[in-house]
C-alpha positions in Angstrom: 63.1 125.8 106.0 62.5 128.3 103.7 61.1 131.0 106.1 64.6 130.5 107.9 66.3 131.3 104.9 64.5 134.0 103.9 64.7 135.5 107.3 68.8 134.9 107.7 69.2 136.7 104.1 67.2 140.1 105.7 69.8 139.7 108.7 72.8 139.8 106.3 71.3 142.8 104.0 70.8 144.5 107.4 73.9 143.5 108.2 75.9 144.8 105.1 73.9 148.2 105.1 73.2 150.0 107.9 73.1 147.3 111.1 77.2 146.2 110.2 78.8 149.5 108.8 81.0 149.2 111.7 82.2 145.9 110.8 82.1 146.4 107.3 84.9 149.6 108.2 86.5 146.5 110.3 86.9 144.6 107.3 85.7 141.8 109.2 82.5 141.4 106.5 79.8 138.8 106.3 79.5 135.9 104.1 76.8 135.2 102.1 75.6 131.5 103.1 77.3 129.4 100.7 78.2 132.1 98.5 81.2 134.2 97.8 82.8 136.8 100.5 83.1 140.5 98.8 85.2 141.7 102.0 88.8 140.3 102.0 91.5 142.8 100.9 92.7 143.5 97.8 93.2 141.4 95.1 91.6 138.2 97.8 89.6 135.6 96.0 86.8 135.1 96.9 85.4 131.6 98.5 82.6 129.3 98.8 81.3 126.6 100.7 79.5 123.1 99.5 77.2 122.4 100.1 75.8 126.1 100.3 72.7 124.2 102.5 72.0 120.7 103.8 69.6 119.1 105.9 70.9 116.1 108.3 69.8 114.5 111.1 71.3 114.9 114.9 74.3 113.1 115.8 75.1 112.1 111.7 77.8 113.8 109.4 78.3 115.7 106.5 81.3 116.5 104.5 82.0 119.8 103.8 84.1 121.5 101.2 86.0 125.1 100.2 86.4 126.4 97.1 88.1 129.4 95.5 86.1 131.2 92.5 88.3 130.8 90.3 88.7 126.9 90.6 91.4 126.6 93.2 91.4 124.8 96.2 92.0 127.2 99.0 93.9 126.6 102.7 91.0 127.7 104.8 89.9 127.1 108.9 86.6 125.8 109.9 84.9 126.7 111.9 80.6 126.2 113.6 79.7 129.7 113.9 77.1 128.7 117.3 80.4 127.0 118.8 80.2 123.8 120.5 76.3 123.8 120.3 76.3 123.9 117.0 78.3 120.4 116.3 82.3 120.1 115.4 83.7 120.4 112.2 87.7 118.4 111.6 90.2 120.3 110.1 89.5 118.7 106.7 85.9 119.1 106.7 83.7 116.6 108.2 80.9 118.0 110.2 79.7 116.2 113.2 75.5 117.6 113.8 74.7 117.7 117.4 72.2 116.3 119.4 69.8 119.2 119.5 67.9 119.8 116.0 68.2 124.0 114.9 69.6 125.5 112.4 73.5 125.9 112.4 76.2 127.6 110.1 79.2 126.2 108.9 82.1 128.9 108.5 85.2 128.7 106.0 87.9 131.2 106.9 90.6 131.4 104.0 94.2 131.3 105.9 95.8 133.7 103.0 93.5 136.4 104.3 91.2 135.4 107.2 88.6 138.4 106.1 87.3 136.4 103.0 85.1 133.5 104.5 82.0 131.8 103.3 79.2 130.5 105.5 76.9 127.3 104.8 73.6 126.7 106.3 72.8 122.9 108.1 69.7 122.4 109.4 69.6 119.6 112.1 66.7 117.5 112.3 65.1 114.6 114.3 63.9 112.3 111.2 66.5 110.4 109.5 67.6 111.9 106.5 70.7 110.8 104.6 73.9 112.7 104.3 77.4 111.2 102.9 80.9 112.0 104.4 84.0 110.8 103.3 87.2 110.7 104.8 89.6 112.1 104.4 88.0 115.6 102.7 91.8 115.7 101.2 95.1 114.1 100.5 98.3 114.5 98.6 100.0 112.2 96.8 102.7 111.9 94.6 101.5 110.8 91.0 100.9 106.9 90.9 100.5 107.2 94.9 97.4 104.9 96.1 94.9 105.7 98.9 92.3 104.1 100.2 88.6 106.2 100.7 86.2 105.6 102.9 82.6 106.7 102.8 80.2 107.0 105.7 76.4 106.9 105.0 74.4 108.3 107.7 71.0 107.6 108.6 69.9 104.7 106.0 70.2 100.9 106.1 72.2 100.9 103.1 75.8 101.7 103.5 76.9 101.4 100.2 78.1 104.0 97.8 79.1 104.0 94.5 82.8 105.7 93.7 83.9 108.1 90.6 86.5 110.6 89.4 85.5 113.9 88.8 87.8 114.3 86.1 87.0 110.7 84.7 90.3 108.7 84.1 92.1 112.2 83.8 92.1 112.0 86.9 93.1 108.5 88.0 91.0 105.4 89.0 89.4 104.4 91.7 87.4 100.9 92.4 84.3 100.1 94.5 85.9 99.8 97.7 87.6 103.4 97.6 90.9 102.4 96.3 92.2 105.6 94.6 94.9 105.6 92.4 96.9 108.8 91.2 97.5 109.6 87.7 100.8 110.4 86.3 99.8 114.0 85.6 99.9 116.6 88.8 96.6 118.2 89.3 94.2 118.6 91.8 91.1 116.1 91.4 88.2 115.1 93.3 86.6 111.8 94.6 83.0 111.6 95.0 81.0 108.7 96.7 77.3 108.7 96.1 74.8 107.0 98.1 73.2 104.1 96.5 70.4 104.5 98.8 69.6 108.1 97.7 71.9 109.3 94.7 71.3 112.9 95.8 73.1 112.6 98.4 76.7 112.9 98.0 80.5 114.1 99.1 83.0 115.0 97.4 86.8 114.6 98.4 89.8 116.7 96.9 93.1 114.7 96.1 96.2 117.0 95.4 98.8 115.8 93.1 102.2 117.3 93.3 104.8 116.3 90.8 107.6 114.6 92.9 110.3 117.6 92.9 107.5 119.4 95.1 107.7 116.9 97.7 111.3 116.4 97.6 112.9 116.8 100.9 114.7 119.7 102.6 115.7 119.0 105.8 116.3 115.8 107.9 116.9 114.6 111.9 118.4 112.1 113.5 118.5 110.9 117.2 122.2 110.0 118.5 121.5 107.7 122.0 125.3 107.7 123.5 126.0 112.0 121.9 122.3 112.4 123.7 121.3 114.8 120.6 120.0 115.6 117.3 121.6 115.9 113.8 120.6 118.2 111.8 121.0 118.0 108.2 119.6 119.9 104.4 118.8 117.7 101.7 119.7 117.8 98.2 116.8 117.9 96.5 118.3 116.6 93.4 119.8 113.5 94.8 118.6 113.5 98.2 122.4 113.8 99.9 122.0 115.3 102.8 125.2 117.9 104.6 124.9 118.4 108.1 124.4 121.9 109.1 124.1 121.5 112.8 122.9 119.6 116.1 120.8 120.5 119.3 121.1 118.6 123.0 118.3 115.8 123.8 117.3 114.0 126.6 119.4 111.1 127.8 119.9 108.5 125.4 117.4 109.7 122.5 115.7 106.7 120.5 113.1 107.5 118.4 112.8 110.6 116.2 109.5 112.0 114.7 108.4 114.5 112.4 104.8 115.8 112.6 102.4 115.9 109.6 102.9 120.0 108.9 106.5 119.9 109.1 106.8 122.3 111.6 107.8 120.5 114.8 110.8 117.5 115.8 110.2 115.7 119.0 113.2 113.4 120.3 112.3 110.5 122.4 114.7 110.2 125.4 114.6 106.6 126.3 117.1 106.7 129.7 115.3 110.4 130.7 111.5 108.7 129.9 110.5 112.4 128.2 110.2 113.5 124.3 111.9 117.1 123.6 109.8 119.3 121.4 111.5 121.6 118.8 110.4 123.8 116.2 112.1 123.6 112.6 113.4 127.2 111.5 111.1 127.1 107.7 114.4 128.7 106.1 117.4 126.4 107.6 115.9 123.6 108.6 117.6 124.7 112.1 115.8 123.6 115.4 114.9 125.7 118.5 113.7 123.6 121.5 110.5 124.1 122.6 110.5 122.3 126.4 109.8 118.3 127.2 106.5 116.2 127.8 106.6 113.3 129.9 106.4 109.8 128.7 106.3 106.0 130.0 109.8 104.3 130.7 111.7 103.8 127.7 110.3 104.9 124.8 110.7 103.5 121.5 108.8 104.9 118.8 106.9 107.8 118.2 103.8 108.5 115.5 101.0 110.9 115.0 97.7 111.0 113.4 97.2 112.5 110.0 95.9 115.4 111.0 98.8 116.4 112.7 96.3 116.9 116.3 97.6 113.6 118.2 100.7 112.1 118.9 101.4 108.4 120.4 104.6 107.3 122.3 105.1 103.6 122.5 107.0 102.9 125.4 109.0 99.5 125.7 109.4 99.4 129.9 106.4 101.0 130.5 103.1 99.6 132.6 101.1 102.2 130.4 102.3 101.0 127.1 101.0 103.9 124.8 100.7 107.9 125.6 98.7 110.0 123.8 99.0 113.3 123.6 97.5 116.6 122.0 99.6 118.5 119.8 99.4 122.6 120.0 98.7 124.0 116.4 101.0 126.9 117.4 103.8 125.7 119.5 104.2 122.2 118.7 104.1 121.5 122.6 102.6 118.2 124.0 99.9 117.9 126.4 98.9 113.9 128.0 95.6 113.0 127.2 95.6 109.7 128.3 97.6 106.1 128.1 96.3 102.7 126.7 97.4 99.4 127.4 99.2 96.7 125.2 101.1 93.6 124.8 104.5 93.4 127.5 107.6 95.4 125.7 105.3 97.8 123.8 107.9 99.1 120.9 106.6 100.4 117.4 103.4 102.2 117.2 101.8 103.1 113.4 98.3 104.9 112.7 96.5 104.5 109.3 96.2 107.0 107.1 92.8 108.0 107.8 93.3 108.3 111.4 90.9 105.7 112.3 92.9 102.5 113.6 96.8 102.3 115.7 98.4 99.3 115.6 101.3 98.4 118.3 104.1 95.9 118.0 104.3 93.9 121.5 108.2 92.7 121.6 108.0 90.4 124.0 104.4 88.5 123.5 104.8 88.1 120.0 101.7 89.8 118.9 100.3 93.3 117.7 97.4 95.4 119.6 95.0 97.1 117.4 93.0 100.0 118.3 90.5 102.3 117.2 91.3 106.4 117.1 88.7 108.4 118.5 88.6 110.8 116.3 87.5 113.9 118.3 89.5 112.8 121.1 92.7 110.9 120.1 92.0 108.2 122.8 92.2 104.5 121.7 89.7 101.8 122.2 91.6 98.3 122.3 90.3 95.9 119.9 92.7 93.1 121.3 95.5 91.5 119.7 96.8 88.9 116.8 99.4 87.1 116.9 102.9 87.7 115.3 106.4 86.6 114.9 109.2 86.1 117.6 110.0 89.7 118.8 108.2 91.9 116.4 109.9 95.2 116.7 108.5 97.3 113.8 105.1 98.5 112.4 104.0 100.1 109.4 100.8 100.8 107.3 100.7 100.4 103.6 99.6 104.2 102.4 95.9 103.3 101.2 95.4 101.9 105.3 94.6 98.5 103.4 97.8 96.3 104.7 99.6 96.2 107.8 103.7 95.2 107.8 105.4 93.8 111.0 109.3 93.1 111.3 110.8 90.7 113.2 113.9 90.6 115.1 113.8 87.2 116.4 112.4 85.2 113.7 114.3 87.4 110.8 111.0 87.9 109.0 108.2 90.2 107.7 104.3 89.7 107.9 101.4 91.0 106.1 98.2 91.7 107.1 94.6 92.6 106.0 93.1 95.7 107.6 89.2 95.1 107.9 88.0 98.6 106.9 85.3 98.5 108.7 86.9 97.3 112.5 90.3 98.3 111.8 90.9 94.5 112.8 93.8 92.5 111.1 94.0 89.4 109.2 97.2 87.5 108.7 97.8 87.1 104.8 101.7 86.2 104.4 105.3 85.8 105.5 108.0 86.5 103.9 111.9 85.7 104.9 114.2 89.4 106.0 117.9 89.4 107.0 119.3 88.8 110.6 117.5 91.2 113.3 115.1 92.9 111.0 114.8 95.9 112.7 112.7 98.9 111.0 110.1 98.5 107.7 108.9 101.2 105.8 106.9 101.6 102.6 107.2 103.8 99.9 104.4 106.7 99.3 103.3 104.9 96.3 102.8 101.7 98.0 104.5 99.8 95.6 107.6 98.6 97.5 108.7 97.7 101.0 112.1 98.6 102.8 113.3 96.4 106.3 116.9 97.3 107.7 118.5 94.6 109.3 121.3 94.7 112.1 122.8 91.8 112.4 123.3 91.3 108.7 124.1 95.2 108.3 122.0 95.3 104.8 118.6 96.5 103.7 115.4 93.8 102.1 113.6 95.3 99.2 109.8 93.9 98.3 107.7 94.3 95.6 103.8 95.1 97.0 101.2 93.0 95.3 98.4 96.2 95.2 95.7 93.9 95.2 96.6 91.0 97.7 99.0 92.9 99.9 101.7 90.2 99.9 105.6 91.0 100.0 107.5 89.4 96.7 111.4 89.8 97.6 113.8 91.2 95.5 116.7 90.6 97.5 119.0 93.1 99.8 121.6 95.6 99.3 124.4 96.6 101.7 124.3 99.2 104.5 126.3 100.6 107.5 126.7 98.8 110.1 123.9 98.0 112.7 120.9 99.6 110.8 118.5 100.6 112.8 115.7 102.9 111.4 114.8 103.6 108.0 113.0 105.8 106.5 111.7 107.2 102.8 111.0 111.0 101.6 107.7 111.8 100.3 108.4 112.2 96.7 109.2 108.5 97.1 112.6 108.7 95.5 115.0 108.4 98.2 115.7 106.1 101.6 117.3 107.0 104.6 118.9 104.2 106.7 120.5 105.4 110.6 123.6 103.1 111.3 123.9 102.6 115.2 127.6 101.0 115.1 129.1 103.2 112.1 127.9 106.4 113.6 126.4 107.8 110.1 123.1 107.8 107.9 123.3 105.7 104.5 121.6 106.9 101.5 120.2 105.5 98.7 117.8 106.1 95.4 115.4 104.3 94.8 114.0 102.7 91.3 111.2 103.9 90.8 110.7 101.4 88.0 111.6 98.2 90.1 111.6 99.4 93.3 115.4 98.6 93.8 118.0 100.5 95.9 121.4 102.5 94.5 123.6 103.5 97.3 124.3 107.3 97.3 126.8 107.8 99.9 127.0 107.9 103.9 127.3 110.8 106.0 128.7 111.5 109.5 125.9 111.8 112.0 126.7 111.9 116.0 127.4 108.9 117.9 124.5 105.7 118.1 122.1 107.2 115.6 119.0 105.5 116.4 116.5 107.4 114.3 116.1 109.1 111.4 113.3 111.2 109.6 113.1 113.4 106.8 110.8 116.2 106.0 109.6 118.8 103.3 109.6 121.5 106.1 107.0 124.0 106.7 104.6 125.6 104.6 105.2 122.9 101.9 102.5 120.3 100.2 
């Protein structure tokens, strides 16, 4: 091991005298492995990678993590500098070794100016040896916002790690199953799990705490089935009151409505034309441009994407192939079919967890829920079978910290919990709790402190209280909406809720307590005809 290094280090001298003047003139540099890159322009700041060197052994994973020298976290690309031979490294971090044992490199390239990069070295081996990865390598919260970590040990019998703060209690709290709670202070902090098997081994995971008025909303959408279009609308950031600024042709009558993680892409899906349009979102006005169509199965009913923002899944209500997956293009937004899974009869919510590991469906007409598990290179899903539900469950949703699972029910006026098993993704039923009439869409708060369910036939919206230990819904009673809600949804900064009214033609609005959890209307405002969907978003190039 130390013969390579020495021998990589005479490359690099070589490389920054005479053997790379050229691309030293090119400005394209070379990073010293894990150390700090000298070439970027001026004023860049320089990056490096930890850890600088690892050993592992083939097929295992490592976490991986970028740092600015002066303390910030920076937005950087990874890349494996031997390509696909080398292994595969996620967007956030987490290395995958390949099969064959060599020596690899590990490349950070800082997205403010792609010429300062940093390089670590991994040495892949045959014998076991232990190496820690967590995941995610990053998440943002609001402060108070919960999250659940999870921690892989590779290549030991022990799979237990024990859990700490960084920061200590400045930086929030986190218990021995990788519960992670915010503080009220915004900051950026850092999770570590550490192997009880061998304590030098260990990953660390950044979480980014913006105060809420950073993740206040800017810009919001709304499918209209019988107009066959989109609303578009600018938030308030104060209040959350949205004016409508706009609205762009769909599909034939447009159901569901999603936003993808980055906030750079819409994508309307056209129940009565079985394809999703794709738009961009103008960074500035909030203003779409359409981007083309994908296909999708017959009448689609809901759409969701993985964390990452790679992977999107259609949920499809007439379909034979119940869920479409598809890969999202970093640049254009545009959707490519990877593959379809199958799922109960009338397949019409679909929700992934937070970590991108596990989808859960809503099966409308068998009264139960298919669970799956995300390949995470891929996207596809692996059915895990299914648990029974309520009459007609219609919606899904996944409490923030992937702990708790949430189904609505439109024929039995009710809402059930469930236990995610972190290991399987599998659920276990842990409560019921009574809704109003048709209890057509649930959502939960960033924080996971409080539950939302709009319900259409009594026109008004349940509020619950989250137990954060147990999971279990405690009601605290309803408020009144428009008429026929139909989709609700809540901002990021956890301060507002958005409810689309299907017979009053407009979007209600309402604040939320961030105390108690309870609603205060705000206002309505004029959307286009049906809206079925609504969504709200940050925009681009935000937290």
């Amino acid at each position: 091991m130390k013969r390579v290094i020495v021998i990589f280090f005479a490359v690099v001298l070589c490389g920054l005298a005479a053997c790379s003047d050229e691309g030293r003139r090119e400005g394209t540099g070379v990073a010293p492995i894990g150390g700090d890159q000298v070439d970027g322009g001026e004023g860049s700041v320089p990056i490096r990678v930890t850890p600088g060197q690892t050993v592992v052994t083939t097929g295992t994973r490592q976490t991986f993590k970028a740092e600015r020298t002066d303390g910030v976290d920076p937005a950087v690309r990874w890349e494996v500098q031997e390509g696909e031979s080398g292994g595969s490294i996620s967007p956030d971090g987490n290395y995958t070794a390949p099969v064959t044992p060599g020596i690899y490199h590990i490349v950070a390239v800082s997205l403010e100016d792609p010429a300062v990069r940093a390089i670590a070295e991994v040495e892949v081996v045959t014998l076991p040896v232990v190496s820690v990865a967590i995941e995610p390598a990053a998440v943002t919260l609001p402060p108070g916002g919960r999250f659940r970590f999870a921690a892989t040990v590779s290549a030991s019998d022990q799979a237990a790690v024990s859990w700490e703060i960084e920061e200590g209690t400045v930086g929030g709290s986190i218990d021995s199953d990788g519960n992670y709670t915010a503080p009220a202070a915004p900051g950026t902090y850092h999770v570590v799990a550490t192997s009880v098997a061998d304590p030098t081994k260990r990953a660390e995971a950044t979480a980014e705490v913006f105060p809420v008025e950073a993740l206040a909303p800017r810009f919001a959408y709304s499918t209209n089935s019988a107009s066959g279009d989109v609303s578009i609308f600018s938030v308030n950031p104060e209040n959350g009151a949205l004016t409508q600024i706009g609205s762009i042709p769909a599909g034939r009558d447009p159901y569901p409505i999603g936003v993808d993680p980055t906030g750079r892409f819409v994508y309307a899906g056209n129940f009565a034309s079985n394809d999703i349009s794709i738009y961009a979102i103008d960074p500035a006005t909030g203003n779409l441009t359409a981007r083309g169509s994908a296909p999708t199965g017959a009448g689609i009913y809901s759409i969701h994407f993985d964390p990452s923002g790679r992977f999107a899944y259609s949920a499809n209500e007439n379909a034979a192939d119940d869920v479409w997956i598809y890969r999202i293009d970093p640049e254009s937004g545009v959707l490519t079919v990877l593959g379809t899974a199958d799922a109960g009869i009338s397949s019409v919510s679909v929700a992934i967890d937070p970590l991108g590991r596990f989808a859960y469906v809503a099966n409308y007409s068998t009264n139960n829920v298919s669970m799956y598990r995300v390949d995470s290179e891929s996207g596809l899903l692996t059915r895990l079978g299914e648990i029974g539900a309520g009459r007609a469950p219609i919606s899904v949703a996944v409490h923030p910290s992937g702990a708790f699972v949430y189904v609505s029910h439109y024929d039995s006026d009710d809402v059930w919990s469930f236990r995610v098993d972190p290991a399987t993704g599998r659920l276990t039923r842990i409560g019921v709790v009574p809704a109003g009439g048709q209890a057509f869409s649930i959502a939960v708060d960033p924080s996971g402190r409080f539950a939302y369910v709009a319900n259409s036939a009594t026109n008004d919206i349940s509020i619950y209280r989250i137990d954060p230990e147990s999971g279990t819904l405690s009601p605290l009673g309803a408020i009144r909406g428009g008429a026929g809600p139909r989709s609700i949804t809540i901002d990021r900064s956890g301060r507002f809720v958005y409810v689309a009214n299907l017979n009053s033609n407009n979007l209600s609005i309402f604040s939320i307590d961030q105390t108690t959890g309870l609603l205060t209307p705000f206002g309505q405002v004029a959307a286009g005809r049906q809206p079925r969907s609504v969504r709200v978003t940050t925009g681009p190039n935000r937290p």
